[in-house]
C-alpha positions in Angstrom: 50.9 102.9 136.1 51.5 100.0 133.9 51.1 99.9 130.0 48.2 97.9 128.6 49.6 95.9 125.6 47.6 93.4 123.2 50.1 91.1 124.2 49.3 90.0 127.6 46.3 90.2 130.2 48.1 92.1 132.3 49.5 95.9 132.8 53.2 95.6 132.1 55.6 97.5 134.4 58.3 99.2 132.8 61.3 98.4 135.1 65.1 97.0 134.7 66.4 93.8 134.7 67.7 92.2 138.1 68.9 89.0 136.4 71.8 88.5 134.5 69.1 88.5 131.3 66.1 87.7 130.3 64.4 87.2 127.0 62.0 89.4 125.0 59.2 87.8 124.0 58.5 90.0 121.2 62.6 89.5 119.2 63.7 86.8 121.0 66.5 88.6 121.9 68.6 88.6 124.9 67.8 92.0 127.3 71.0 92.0 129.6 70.6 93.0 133.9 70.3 96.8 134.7 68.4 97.5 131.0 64.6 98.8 130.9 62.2 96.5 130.0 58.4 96.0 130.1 57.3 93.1 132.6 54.4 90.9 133.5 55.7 89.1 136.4 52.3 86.7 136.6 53.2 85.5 132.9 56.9 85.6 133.2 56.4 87.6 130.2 59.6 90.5 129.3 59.4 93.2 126.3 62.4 95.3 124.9 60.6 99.2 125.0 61.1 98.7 121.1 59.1 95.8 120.6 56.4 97.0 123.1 56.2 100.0 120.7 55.9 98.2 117.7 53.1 99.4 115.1 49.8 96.9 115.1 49.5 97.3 111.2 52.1 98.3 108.6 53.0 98.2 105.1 56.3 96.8 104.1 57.8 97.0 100.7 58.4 93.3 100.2 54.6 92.6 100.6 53.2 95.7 99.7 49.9 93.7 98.4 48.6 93.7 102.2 49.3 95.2 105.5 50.8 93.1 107.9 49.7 92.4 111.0 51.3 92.0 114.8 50.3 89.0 116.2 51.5 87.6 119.9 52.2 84.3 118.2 52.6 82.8 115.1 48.6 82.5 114.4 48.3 79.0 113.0 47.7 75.6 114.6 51.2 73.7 114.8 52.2 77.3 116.7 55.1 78.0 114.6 55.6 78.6 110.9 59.1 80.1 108.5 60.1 83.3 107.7 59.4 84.5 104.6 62.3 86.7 104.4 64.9 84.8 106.3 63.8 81.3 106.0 64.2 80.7 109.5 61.2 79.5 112.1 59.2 82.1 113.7 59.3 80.3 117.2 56.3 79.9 119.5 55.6 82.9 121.6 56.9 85.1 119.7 56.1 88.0 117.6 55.3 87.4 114.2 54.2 89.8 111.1 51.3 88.0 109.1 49.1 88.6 106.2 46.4 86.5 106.8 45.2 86.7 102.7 48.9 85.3 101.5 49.8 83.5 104.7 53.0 85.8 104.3 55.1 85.4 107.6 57.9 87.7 109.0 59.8 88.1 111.9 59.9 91.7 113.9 63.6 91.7 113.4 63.6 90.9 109.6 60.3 93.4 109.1 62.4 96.0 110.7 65.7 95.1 109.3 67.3 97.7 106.4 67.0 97.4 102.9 70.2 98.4 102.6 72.8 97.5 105.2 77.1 98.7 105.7 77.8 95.1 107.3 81.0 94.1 108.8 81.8 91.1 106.4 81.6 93.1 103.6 83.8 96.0 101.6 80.2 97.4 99.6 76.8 97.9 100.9 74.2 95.3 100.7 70.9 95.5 99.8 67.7 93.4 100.1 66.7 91.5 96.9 63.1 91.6 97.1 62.1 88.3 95.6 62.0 84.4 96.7 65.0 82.6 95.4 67.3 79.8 95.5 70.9 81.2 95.6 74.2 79.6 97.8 75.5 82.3 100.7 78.9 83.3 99.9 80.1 83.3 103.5 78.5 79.7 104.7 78.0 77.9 101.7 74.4 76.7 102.3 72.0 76.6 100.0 69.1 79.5 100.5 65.4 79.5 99.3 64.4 83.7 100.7 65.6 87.0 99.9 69.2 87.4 99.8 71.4 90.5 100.5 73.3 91.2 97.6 75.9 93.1 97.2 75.6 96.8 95.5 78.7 96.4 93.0 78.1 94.5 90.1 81.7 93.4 89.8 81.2 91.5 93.2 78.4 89.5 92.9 78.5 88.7 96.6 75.2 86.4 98.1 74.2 86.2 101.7 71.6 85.1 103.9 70.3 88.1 106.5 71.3 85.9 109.2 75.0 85.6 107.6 74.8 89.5 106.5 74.3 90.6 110.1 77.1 88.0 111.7 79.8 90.3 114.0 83.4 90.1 112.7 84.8 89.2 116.2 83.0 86.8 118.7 84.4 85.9 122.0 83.8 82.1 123.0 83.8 81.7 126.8 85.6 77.6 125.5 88.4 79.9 124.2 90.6 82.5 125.4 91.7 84.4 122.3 88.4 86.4 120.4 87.5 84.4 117.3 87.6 86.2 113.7 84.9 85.7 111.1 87.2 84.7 108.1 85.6 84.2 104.1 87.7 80.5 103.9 91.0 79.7 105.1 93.6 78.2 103.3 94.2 74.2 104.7 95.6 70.8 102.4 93.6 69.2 105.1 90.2 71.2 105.1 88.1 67.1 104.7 89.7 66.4 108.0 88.8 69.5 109.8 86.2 69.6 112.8 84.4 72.7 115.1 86.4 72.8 118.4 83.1 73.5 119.7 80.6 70.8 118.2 83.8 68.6 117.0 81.9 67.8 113.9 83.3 68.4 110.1 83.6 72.0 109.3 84.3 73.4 105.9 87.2 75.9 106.0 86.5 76.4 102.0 83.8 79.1 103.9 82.9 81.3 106.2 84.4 80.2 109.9 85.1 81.9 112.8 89.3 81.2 113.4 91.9 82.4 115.6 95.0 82.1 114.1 97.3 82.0 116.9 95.8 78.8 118.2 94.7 77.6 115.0 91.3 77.2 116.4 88.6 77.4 114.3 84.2 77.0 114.6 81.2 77.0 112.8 79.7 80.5 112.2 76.5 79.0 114.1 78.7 77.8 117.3 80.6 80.3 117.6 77.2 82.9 117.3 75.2 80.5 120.0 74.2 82.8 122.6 74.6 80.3 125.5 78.4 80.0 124.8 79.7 83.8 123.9 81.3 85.8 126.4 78.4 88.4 126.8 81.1 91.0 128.4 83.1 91.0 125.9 80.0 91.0 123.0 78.9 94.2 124.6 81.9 96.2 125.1 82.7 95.7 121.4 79.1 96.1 120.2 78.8 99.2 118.0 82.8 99.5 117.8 84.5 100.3 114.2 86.8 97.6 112.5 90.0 99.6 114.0 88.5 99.9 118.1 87.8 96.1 117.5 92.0 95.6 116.4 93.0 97.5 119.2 90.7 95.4 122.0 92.6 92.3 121.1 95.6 91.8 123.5 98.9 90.9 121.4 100.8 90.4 124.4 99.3 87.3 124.2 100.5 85.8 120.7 103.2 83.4 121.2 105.8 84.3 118.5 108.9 81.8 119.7 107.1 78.7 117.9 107.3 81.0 114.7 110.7 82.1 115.3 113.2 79.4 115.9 116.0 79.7 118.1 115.6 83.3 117.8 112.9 85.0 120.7 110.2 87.5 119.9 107.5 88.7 122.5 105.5 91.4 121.7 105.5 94.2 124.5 102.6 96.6 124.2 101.0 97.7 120.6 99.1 101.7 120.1 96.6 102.5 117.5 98.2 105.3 115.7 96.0 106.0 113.2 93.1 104.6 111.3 94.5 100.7 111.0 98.0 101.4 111.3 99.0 99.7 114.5 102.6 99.8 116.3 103.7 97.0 117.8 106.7 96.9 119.6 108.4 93.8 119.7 110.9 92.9 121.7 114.0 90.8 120.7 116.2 88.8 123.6 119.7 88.4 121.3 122.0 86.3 123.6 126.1 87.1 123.1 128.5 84.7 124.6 131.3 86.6 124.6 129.7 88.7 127.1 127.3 86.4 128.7 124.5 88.7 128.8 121.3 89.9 127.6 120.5 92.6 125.2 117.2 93.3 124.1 116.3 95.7 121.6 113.0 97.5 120.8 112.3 97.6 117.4 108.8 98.6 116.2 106.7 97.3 113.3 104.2 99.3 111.4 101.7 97.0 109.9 100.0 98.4 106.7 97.2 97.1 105.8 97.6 95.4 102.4 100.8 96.5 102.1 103.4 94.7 104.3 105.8 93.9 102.4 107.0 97.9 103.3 107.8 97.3 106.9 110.8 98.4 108.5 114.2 96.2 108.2 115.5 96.4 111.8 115.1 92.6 112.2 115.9 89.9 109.7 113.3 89.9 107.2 112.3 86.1 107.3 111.6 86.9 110.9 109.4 89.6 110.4 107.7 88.3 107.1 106.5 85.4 109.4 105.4 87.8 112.4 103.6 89.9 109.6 102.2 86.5 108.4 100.9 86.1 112.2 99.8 89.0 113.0 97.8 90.0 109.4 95.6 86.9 109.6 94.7 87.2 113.3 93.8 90.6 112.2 92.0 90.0 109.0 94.5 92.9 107.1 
C-alpha cells in the first residue's frame, strides 16, 4: 500500500534506490542506491522518509508571527524565490516553507536546521542570530544579507553563513588524489596570482579554501563542495566521523617527504592513532655509508602533538624533522 502525500497525484511506494542516486524532491539532497525512499515512478518523483514526514504547518522561532506552511513548490509565479534564512534560492520543485501574510520563504533544510550547532570549522558552538543583517562570513569572505551563525564566545566574534557553518572539514575531489582540508586562509606572497585547480579562476587564499598541502593544491569552498565532482565513497565513509577518525583515514604513506629533505631520504612507513590526536608515524630513514657500501635504515617514530611540536623526539636531525612537522601539521590542520 502506497502513502498518499500532498505532494504528488500518485500513492508513493516506499522502496530503495537501484541507481547510483537519485534526488529528493523535497531537500534537494542526494539519496544514494540501496537507501529507502518514497517513489512515484509515473512523476519521476523521489522523497527522503524525512521529508515525506514533514509537518504541513509549524511554528518556527525566527517567524513566530505566522505558521509556516509546506508547499510542493515555491508558490509564486516566476516558480522560485530566496531563502529568508540562508539567502540562497529555493529552486523549482522543491519544498519550500511560506507565510503567505509576510511572503517569508524557507527552505526544509534551514527550517529544520539547529539553533545552535558544534560545527567542524569551529573551536565554540554557534548559534543562529535571529535577525536580517549585512555581515562578511569569516570563512569565505562574501558579503551576507540573512541570519548568520555566530559564534557563542564573545571573545571570538566569528561570522558565518549556514551554508559555510555546515561545510565538512575534509572533502575528497574525484580531480585529486589526496582528500582536500577546509583551511581559514593560508599563508602565500603570491595569493593575487592564485587560481581554483578545479574552475582555474582567481581564488582568495586570505579565506576559507579547501588545500592539500602535500600537492599544494588548493579550491574554492563551492568547487570543492559540488556534488557532481566529490568522491561520494569517500564522503560517506567519513560522514559522521570525529576530527581524529577523519586524521587517521588519510593515508601518509602517500606524502612525498624527499623534496623536503634534500639529499637526505624520508618515507613514511605506516602511522597508528594512539590516542585522541596523538598520532605515530614511523618514518623511515635510508642513511647510505660508503665505507660499507650498504644500506641502513632506521625506524624512528615521531609523536606529533597537537600545538605543541616543538616537543618531538630528537632521533633525527632537528631541521629534518621541524620541516616533516611543518608537512605533516598543515596537511593535518594541528
Amino acid at each position: 500500500m502506497g502513502l498518499q502525500h500532498f505532494s504528488d497525484d500518485h500513492p508513493l511506494i516506499f522502496n530503495e534506490v537501484e541507481v547510483d542516486y537519485c534526488t529528493c524532491n523535497g531537500c534537494d539532497e542526494k539519496i544514494p542506491a540501496k537507501n529507502s525512499c518514497y517513489s512515484c515512478r509515473k512523476c519521476n518523483f523521489d522523497l527522503h522518509p524525512s521529508c515525506a514526514e514533514l509537518t504541513r504547518e509549524l511554528q518556527h522561532p525566527l517567524h513566530s508571527k505566522h505558521p509556516l506552511i509546506l508547499h510542493k513548490t515555491p508558490p509564486y509565479d516566476e516558480g522560485t524565490c530566496t531563502c529568508k534564512i540562508c539567502d540562497e534560492p529555493c529552486k523549482r520543485r522543491r519544498f519550500v516553507y511560506h507565510c503567505p501574510l509576510c511572503k517569508f520563504d524557507a527552505h526544509v533544510k534551514c527550517v529544520l536546521f539547529s539553533l545552535s550547532i558544534e560545527t567542524e570549522i569551529h573551536n565554540h558552538s554557534l548559534t543562529l542570530f535571529g535577525k536580517f543583517i549585512t555581515f562578511i562570513c569569516d570563512l569565505c569572505g562574501k558579503e551576507g544579507k540573512s541570519m548568520p551563525y555566530l559564534c557563542d564566545s564573545i571573545i571570538c566574534g566569528f561570522w558565518a553563513h549556514r551554508k559555510c557553518a555546515s561545510l565538512p572539514r575534509m572533502v575528497k575531489c574525484m580531480r585529486h588524489k589526496h582528500p582536500l582540508i577546509l583551511t581559514n586562509s593560508i599563508k602565500d606572497d603570491h595569493s593575487e596570482h592564485r587560481v581554483c585547480q578545479l574552475c582555474v579562476k582567481h581564488i582568495d587564499t586570505n579565506h576559507g579554501v579547501y588545500y592539500c598541502s602535500t600537492c599544494d593544491y588548493v579550491a574554492h569552498l563551492d568547487c570543492a563542495t559540488d556534488k557532481n565532482g566529490m568522491d561520494e565513497n569517500f564522503m560517506r565513509e567519513s560522514k559522521g566521523k570525529k576530527p581524529a577518525e577523519l586524521t587517521n583515514m588519510l593515508k601518509f604513506e602517500d606524502l612525498e617527504l624527499d623534496e623536503f629533505t634534500n639529499e637526505l631520504s624520508y618515507s613514511v612507513q605506516k602511522t597508528k592513532m594512539t590516542q585522541v590526536n596523538i598520532i605515530a608515524i614511523f618514518v623511515k630513514k635510508n642513511e647510505t655509508t660508503q665505507n660499507i657500501g650498504s644500506t641502513i635504515v632506521k625506524n624512528v617514530v615521531i609523536l606529533l602533538i597537537p600545538n605543541n611540536p616543538a616537543e618531538a623526539f630528537h632521533q633525527i636531525e632537528r631541521d629534518i624533522l621541524s620541516r616533516i612537522i611543518k608537512l605533516l601539521a598543515s596537511r593535518l590542520q594541528l
